[in-house]
N, C-alpha and C positions, 0 to 999 in steps of 0.2 A: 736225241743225240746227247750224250753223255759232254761233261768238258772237257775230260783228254780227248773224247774223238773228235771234238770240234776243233783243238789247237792243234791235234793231229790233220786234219783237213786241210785246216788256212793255212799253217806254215807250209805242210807239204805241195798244198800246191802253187805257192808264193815262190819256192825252191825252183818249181818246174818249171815255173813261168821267170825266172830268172829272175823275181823283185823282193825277195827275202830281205833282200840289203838296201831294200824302201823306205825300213823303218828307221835310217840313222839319216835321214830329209829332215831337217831341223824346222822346216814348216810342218813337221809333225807335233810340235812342238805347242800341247792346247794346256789348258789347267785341268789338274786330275793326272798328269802322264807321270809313270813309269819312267823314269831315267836310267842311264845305267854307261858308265863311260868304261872305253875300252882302248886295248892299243892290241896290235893284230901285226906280227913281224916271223915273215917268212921269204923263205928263197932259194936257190939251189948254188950260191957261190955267194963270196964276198962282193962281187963283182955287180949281182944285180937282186942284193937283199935290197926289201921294203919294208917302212913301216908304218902303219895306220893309227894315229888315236884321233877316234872321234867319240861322241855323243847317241849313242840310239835312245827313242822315245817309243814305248809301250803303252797297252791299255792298261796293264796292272800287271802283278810281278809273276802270278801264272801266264799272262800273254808273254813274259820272256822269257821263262821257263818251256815254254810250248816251241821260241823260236830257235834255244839252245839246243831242247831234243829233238825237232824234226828237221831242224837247216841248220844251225851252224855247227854241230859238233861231229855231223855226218861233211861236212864240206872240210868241216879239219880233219876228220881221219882221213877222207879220200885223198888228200892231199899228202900228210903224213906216211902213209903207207905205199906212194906210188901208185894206187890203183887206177885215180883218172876216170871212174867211169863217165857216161856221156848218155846222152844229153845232161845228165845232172848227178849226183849223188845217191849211190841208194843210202837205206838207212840206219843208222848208226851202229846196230845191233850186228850186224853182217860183217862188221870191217874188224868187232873183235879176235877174232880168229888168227889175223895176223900179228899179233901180238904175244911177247911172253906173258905169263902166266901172271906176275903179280901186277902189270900194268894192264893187262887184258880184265883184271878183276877190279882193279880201283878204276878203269872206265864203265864196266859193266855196274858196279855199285851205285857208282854216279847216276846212273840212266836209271836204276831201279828207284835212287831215290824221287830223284823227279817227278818217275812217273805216280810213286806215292801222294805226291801233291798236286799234281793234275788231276788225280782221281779223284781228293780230297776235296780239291776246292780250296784247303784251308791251310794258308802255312806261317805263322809266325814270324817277325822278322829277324831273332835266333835262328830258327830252324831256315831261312832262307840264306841267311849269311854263312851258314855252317854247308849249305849244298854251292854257294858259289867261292868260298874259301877253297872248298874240295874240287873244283874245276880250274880254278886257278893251279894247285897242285898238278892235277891232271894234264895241264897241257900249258905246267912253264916249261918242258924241255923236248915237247912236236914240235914240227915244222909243217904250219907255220906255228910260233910259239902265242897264243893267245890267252890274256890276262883282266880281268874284269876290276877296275881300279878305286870306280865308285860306281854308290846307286840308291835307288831312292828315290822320294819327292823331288821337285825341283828344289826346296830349302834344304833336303836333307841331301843332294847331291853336290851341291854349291858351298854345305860347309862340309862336308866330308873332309876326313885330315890330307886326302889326296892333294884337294884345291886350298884347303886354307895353309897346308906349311910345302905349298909345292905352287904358290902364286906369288912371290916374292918378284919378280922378275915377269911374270904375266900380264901386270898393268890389270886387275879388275879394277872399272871403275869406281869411282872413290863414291859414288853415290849408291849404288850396290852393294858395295861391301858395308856401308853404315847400314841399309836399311837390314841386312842380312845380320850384323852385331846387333842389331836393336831388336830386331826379331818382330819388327814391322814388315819385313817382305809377304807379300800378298800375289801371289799370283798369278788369280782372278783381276788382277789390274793388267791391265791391255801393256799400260806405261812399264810394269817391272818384269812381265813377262818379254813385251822386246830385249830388255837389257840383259836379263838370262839365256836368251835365245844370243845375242851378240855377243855373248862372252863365250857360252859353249861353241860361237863358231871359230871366236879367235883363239880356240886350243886345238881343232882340228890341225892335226900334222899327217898331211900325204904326200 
């Protein structure tokens, strides 16, 4: 089995079984993960819009690639487009159709690129920033609107310019943020992976 059809597999049937959205349990939370923070705001009035940022944790940057094209970009069009289907979403590829033409093709593009690098194996982290900038574009203005804000290692998620000129007022603590300037954060330390894991849970906003 190929590695698209393997992240085609587990996300889709992760989808079905309704635990796609397992992966943002910050007890997922090992050394080695895939980071990747997001905010996620949608709704049919002013009246009972929502918004989500949280934290999800990966095995690596194709296992998020695998969970953006097989569940979450099919649960944002189905939603986007009013279709609703049920039990779950079909998949993303299907729900083109309902769209004009120049946003029907910079969603479709996006999907082709992906699947370029699932096939691959191999993707650079230019060439991964340049596929999640283009999703960003792609769905700041669906409903629901959702935005990928940082990601990365746990050190390269934690300084990302998201958290370091948008923590001003977040309170990370003062022994984290030195070890993270000193560029001693490790971790493989049980002790500094708690504090990562307590910081990305005090930014959860539901």
């Amino acid at each position: 089995m190929t590695n698209y059809e393997q992240m085609r597999e587990k996300w889709q049937t992760r989808l079905k079984l309704g635990k796609a959205e397992g992966c943002f349990d910050s007890k997922k939370l090992t050394p080695g993960k895939f980071c990747v923070h997001i905010t996620d705001c949608g709704g049919t009035s002013m009246s009972n819009m929502s918004e989500i940022e949280i934290t999800g944790y990966f095995e690596s940057p194709q296992d998020f690639l695998g969970y953006l094209r097989f569940a979450k970009i099919s649960a944002i069009l189905d939603v986007d487009t009013q279709t609703y289907q049920r039990p779950y979403p079909a998949v993303a590829d299907s729900y083109l159709g309902k769209y004009e033409k120049d946003k029907r093709n910079e969603i479709d593009w996006l999907l082709g690129q992906i699947d370029k690098y699932l096939i691959s194996e191999v993707i650079s982290g230019e060439q991964l920033s340049d596929i999640l900038d283009t999703f960003n574009a792609a769905f700041m203005d669906t409903n629901p609107e959702v935005q990928l804000l940082a990601w990365g290692s746990v050190y390269e998620t934690l300084t990302s310019p998201y958290f370091r000129e948008g923590d001003e007022d977040q309170n990370m603590p003062v022994e984290l943020r030195e070890l993270l300037e000193s560029g001693n954060f490790d971790e493989t330390k049980q002790e500094d992976l708690d504090m990562a894991r307590d910081y990305f849970e005090s930014r959860i906003n539901a």
